[in-house]
C-alpha positions as CSV (number, residue, x, y, z in Angstrom):
1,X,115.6,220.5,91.3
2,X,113.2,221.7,88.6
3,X,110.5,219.4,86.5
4,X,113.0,220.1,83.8
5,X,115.9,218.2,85.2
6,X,114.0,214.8,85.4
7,X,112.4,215.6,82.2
8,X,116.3,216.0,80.5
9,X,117.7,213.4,82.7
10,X,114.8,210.8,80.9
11,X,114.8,212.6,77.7
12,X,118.5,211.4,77.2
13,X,117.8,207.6,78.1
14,X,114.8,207.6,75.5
15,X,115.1,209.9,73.3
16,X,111.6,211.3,72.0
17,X,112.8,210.8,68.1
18,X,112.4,207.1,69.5
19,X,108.2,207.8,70.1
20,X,106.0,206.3,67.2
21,X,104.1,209.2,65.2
22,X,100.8,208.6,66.8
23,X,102.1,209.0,70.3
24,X,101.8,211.8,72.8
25,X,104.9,211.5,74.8
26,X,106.7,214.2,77.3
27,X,105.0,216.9,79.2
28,X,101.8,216.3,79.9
29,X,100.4,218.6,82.7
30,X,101.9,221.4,84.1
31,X,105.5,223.4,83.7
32,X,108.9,222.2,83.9
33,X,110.1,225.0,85.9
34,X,108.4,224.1,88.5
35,X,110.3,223.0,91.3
36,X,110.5,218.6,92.6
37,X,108.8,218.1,95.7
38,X,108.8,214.3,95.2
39,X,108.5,212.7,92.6
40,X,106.1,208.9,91.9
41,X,106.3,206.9,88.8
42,X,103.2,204.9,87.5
43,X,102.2,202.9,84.6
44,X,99.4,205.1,84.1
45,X,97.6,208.4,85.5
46,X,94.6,207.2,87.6
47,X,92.6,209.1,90.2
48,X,94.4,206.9,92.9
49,X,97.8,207.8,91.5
50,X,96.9,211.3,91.6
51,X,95.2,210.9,95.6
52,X,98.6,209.1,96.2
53,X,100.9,211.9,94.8
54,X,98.9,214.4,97.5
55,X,99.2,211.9,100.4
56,X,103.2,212.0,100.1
57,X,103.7,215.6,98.6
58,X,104.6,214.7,95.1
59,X,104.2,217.0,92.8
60,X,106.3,215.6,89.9
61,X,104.1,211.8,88.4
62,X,106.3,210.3,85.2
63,X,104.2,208.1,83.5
64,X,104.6,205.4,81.0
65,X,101.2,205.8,79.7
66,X,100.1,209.5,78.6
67,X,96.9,211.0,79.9
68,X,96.5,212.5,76.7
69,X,96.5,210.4,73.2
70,X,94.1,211.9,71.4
71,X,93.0,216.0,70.9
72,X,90.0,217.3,73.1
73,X,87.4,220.5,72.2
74,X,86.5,220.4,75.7
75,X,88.6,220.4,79.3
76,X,85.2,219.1,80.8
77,X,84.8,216.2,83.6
78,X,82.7,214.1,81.0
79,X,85.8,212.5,79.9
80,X,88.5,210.7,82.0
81,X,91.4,212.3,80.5
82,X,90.1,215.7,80.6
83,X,88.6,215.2,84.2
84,X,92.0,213.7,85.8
85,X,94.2,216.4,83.7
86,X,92.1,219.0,85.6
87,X,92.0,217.6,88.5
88,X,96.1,217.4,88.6
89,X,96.1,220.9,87.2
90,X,94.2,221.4,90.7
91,X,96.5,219.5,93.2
92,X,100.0,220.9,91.6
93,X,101.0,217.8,90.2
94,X,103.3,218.0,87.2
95,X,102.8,214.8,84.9
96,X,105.1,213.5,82.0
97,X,105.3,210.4,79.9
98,X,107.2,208.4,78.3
99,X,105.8,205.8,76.0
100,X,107.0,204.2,72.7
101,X,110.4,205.7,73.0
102,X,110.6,204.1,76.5
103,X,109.9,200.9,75.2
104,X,111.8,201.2,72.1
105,X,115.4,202.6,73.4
106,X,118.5,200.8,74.3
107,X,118.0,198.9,77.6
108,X,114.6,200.1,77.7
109,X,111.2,198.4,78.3
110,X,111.5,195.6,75.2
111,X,115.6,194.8,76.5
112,X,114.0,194.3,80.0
113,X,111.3,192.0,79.4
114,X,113.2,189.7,76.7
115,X,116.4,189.2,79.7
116,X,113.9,188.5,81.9
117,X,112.5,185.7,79.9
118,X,116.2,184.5,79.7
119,X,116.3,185.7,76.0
120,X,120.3,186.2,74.3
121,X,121.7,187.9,71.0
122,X,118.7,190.5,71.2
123,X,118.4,192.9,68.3
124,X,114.9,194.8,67.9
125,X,112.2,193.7,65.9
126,X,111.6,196.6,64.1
127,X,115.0,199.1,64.1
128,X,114.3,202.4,64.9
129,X,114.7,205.1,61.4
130,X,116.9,207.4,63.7
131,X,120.4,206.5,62.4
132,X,121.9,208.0,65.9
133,X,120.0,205.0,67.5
134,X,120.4,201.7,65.6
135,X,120.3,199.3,68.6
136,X,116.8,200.7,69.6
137,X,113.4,199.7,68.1
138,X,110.0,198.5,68.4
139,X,110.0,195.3,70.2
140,X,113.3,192.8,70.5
141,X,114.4,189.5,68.8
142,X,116.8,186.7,70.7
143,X,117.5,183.3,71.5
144,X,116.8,181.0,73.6
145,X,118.0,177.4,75.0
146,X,115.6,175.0,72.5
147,X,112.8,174.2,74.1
148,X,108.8,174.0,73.3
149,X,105.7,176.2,73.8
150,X,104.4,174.4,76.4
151,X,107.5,175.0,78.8
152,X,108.1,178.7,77.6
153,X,104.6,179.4,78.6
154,X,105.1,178.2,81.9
155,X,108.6,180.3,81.6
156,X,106.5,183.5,81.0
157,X,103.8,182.8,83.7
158,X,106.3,182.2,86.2
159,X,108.7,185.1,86.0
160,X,105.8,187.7,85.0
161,X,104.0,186.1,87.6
162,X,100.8,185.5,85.8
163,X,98.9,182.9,86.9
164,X,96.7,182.0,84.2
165,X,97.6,183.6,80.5
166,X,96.3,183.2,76.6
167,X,98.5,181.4,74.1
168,X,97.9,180.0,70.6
169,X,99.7,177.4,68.8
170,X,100.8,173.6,69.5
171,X,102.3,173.0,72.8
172,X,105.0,170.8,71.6
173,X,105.9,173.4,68.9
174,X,109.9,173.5,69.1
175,X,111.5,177.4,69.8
176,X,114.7,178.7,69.8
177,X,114.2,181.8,68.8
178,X,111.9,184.5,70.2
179,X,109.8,187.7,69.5
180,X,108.8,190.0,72.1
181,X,106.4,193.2,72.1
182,X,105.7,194.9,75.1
183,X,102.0,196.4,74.9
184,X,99.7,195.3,72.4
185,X,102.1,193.7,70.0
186,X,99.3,191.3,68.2
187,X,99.6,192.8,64.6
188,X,103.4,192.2,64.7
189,X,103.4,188.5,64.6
190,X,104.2,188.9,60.7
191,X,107.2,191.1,61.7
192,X,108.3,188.4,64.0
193,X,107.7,185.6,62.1
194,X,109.8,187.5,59.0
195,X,112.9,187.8,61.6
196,X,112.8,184.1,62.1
197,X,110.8,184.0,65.4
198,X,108.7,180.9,66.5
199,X,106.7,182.7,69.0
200,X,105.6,186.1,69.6
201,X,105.2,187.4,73.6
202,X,103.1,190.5,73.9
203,X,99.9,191.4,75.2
204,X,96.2,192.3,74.3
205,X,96.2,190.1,71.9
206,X,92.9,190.0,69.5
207,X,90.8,187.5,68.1
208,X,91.3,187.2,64.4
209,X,95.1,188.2,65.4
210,X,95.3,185.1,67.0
211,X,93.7,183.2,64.4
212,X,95.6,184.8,62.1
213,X,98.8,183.3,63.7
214,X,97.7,180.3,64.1
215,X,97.0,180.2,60.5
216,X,100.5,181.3,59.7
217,X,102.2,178.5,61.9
218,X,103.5,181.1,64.6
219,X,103.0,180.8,68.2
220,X,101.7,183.6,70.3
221,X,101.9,184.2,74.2
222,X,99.8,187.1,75.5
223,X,100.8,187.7,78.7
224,X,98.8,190.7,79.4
225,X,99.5,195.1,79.0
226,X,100.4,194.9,82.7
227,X,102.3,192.1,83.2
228,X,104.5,193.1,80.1
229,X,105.0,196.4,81.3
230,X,105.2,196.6,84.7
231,X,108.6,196.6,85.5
232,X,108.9,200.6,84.2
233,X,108.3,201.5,87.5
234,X,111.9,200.3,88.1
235,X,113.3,201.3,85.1
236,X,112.4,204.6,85.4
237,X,113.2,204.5,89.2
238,X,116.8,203.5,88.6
239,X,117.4,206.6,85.4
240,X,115.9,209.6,88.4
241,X,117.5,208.3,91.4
């Protein structure tokens, strides 16, 4: 098996036409002709991931975040992106990514975070402009069974299994319908709120973004970039097995 064929294989569950403009998804380091040794998924490209990737003789790391989101004039160590792409250049590890399309396709990232909150009817948020793909989107829209910030809160903490997370609104706010962003989804609480959502779940959320909400009369949960994201690894895990 080559690079390629996991590359194709993942290429045709999200489709890169999904991918917002300002994203750097696919190959990332490396050549898809290479062949698979092994292959490790990771939410992002880290020194440990890479040292990890060695230890089992993995040469093939798909990522949800990409090393690489911005252009360089330099493949020095001075900056982490640069250092850890030449560092996997090195060790013969082949990375690609799969970001905003990953989150935005059918049964991707969004679908899996809203059924895990126990959301219904899901559409997304924000359709996708690919006419080929009209179910897939930023972010995803559902019901729920009526109930109040203060118990979907304590829905979220316990099936994301976060302990302690950020909200803003009023507690006793009644919901029945739901908004959820996986990454930093704070500046689409308008979005949300125009599709008829009470409360938007996302993560990294800001300041004046919350204030802003709050303001506006819509709830927002921020249950954190990992804890919204996380379950990739067994996303991706099931689509290359």
């Amino acid at each position: 098996m080559q690079v390629t064929n996991i590359f194709d294989a993942l290429n045709r569950f999200a489709p890169p036409s999904l991918a917002e403009e300002w994203d750097n998804v696919g190959l990332q380091v490396g050549s898809l002709e290479d062949r698979v040794t092994g292959i490790l998924v990771s939410l992002d490209v880290t020194e440990a991931v890479l040292w990890e990737a060695v230890e089992h003789d993995v040469n093939c790391l798909i990522t949800h975040h990409p090393l690489f989101f911005k252009s360089f004039k330099r493949l020095d160590d001075l900056q982490v992106p640069t250092r850890l792409g030449r560092l996997a250049s090195q060790m013969g590890i082949n990375i690609i990514s799969f970001h905003t399309n990953l989150d935005a396709t059918q049964k991707g990232l969004n679908d899996q975070l809203a059924l895990k909150l126990g959301l219904t009817k899901l559409k997304p948020l924000i359709p996708s402009t690919d006419r080929k793909f009209l179910k897939s989107g930023l972010g995803r829209i559902g019901s729920i069974a009526k109930t109040t910030l203060r118990a979907l809160v304590k829905t979220c903490s316990n099936r994301l299994a976060v302990p302690q997370l950020r909200y803003v609104g009023d507690l006793k706010h009644p919901i029945e319908r739901v908004a959820v962003m996986t990454g930093s989804g704070g500046d689409y609480f308008n979005a949300a709120q125009e599709a008829g959502a009470q409360v938007l779940i996302t993560g990294d959320v800001k300041y004046h973004q919350a204030l802003d909400a709050l303001a506006q009369n819509i709830a927002l949960i921020d249950v954190g970039h990992y804890a919204g994201e996380i379950m990739m690894i067994d996303l991706v895990t099931q689509q290359v097995k």
